[in-house]
C-alpha positions in Angstrom: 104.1 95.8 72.5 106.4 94.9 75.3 104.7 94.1 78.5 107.0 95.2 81.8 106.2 92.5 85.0 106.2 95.6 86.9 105.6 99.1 86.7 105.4 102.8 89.1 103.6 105.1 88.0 103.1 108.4 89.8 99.4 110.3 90.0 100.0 112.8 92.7 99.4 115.5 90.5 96.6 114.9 88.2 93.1 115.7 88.9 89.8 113.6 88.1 89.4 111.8 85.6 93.3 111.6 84.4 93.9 109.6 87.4 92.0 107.0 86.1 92.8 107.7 82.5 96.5 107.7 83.2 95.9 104.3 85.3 94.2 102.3 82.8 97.0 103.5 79.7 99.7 102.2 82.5 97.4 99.1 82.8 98.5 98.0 79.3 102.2 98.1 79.6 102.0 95.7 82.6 101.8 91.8 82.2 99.2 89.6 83.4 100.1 88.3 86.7 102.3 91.5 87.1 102.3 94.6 89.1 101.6 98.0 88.9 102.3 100.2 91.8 100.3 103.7 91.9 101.4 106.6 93.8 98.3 108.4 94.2 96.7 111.6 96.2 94.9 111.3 99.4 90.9 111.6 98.6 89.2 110.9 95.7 92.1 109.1 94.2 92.7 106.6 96.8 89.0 105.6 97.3 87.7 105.5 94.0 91.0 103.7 92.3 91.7 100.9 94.2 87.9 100.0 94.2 87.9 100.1 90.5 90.5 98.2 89.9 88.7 95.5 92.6 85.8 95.3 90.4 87.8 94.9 87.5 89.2 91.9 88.6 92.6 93.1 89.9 93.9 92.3 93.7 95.4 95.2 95.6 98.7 93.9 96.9 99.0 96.8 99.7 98.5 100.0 100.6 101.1 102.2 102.2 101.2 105.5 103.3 104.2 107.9 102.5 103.6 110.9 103.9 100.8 113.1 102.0 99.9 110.0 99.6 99.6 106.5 99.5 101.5 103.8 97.6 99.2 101.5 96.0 100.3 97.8 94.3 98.0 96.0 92.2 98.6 92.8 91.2 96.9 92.7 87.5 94.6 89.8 86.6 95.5 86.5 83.8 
């Protein structure tokens, strides 16, 4: 499977647990080393995810808010 050295993927809409479900299939098309940038819902989404991520290993590059949600960059462990 081709691995992409960066990837968006968008989360706004999706309720608990897909955010996280769709996050972790979109953690597999990205690279070690590479980035994944999340558009995600204010709330749950944006506390739980990031943190997550953290624990797994994975830096968070930046947060950014754009209007109602926030853009969030991982930068994926390896």
């Amino acid at each position: 499977m081709l691995q992409a050295a960066e990837l968006d993927l968008d989360i706004t809409g999706d309720v608990c647990p897909m955010t996280l479900v769709r996050v972790r299939m979109a953690l597999g098309h990205v690279a070690p080393g590479g980035t994944l940038r999340v558009k995600m819902a204010a709330g749950e989404p944006v506390s739980s995810i990031p943190r997550t991520l953290r624990d797994e290993g994975h830096e968070i590059v930046s947060v950014e808010k754009t209007g109602e949600a926030f853009d969030v960059t991982f930068r994926l462990k390896g």
